[in-house]
C-alpha positions in Angstrom: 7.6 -4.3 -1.5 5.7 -0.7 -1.8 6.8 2.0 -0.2 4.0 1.8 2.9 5.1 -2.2 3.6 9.1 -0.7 3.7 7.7 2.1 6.4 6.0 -0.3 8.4 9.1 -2.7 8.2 11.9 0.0 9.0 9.4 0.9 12.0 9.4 -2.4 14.2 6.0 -3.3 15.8 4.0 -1.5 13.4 2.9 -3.9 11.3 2.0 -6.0 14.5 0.2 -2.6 15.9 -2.1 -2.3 12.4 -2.5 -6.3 12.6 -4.2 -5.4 15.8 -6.2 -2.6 14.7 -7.4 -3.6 11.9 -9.6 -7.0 12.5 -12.8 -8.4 11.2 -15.7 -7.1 12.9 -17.5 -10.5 12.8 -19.4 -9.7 9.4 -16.5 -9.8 6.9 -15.6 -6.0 7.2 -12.4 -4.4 8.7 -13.2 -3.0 11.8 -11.0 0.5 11.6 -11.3 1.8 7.5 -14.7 3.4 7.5 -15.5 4.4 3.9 -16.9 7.6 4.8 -20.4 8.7 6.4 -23.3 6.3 5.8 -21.5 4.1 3.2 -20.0 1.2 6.0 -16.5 -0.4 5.6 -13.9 -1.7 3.8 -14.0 -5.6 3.0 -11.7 -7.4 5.3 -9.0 -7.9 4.8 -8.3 -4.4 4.1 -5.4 -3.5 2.1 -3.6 -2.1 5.1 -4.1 -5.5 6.8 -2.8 -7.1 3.7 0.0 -5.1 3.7 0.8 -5.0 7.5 0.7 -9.0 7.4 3.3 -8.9 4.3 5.3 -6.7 6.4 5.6 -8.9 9.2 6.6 -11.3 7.2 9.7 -9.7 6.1 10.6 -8.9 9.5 10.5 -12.2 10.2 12.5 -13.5 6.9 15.2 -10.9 8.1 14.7 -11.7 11.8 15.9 -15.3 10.7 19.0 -14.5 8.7 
């Protein structure tokens, strides 16, 4: 686990937050992480996604136990 998927899973409902924020537009890109002006966005899923969806994961392993 990096350090940003421990933050999100030490902060309950953040991972399901970014989850929510960070969706596919409908054309294969996230719809939050802009790359900067002109140049579009970031292939979803995004890394944050990724990593937000590995978090909740965890939470739910531990949720379990």
């Amino acid at each position: 686990m990096n350090p940003l998927e421990e933050f999100m899973v030490q902060n309950p409902g953040l991972a399901d937050a970014l989850i929510g924020q960070h969706t596919d537009e409908g054309r294969g890109y996230c719809q939050t992480c802009a790359l900067g002006a002109q140049h579009g966005y970031r292939r979803y899923p995004c890394d944050i996604r990724r990593m937000a969806e590995h978090a909740r994961e965890i939470e739910r392993d531990h949720a379990k136990r």
